[in-house]
C-alpha positions as CSV (number, residue, x, y, z in Angstrom):
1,X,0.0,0.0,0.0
2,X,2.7,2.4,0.8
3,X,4.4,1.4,-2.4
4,X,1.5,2.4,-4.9
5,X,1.0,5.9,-2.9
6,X,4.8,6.5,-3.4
7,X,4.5,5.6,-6.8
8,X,1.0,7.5,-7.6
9,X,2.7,10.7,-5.8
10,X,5.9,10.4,-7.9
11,X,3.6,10.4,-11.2
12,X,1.6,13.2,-9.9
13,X,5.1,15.6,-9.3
14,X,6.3,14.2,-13.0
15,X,3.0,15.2,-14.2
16,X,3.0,18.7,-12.4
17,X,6.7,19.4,-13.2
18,X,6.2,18.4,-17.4
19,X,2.8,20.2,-17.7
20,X,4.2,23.8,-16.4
21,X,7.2,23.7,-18.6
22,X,4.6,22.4,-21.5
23,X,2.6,25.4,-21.0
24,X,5.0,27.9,-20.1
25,X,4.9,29.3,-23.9
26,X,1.0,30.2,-23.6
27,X,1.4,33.1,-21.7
28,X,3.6,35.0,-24.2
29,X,2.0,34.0,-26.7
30,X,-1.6,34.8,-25.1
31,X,-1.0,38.7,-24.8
32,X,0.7,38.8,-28.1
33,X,4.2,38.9,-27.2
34,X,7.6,37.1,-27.2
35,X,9.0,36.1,-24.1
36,X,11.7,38.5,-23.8
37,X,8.6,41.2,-24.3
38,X,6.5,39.4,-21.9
39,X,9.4,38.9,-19.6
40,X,10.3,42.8,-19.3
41,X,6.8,43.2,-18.8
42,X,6.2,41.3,-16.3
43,X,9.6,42.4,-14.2
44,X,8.3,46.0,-14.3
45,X,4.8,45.3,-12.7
46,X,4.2,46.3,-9.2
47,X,4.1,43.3,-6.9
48,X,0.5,42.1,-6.7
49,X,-0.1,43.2,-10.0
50,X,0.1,39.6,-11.7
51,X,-2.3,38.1,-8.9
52,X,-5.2,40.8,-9.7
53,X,-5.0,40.3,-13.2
54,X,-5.5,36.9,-13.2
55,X,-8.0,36.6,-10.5
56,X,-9.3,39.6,-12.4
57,X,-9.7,42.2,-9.9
């Protein structure tokens, strides 16, 4: 029993860890940028400033 919940929480990090370097290009792309562009971008915003737009406040 431990042995499948070891194994179930190694896929699930795998998983995690691929799928967020898989996607890291949509962002960029999304806001019609490169990632250099969307990079600078995102260094000048004001802390906080990332959260409200996403959770769209």
């Amino acid at each position: 029993m431990k042995r499948k919940i070891l194994i179930l929480t190694v896929i699930v990090m795998l998983l995690v860890s691929v799928s967020s370097s898989v996607f890291a290009a949509g962002m960029p792309a999304a806001h019609g940028l490169t990632g250099a562009e969307f990079g600078q971008a995102v260094s000048s915003l004001p802390p906080g400033a990332i959260a409200a737009h996403v959770s769209g406040r």
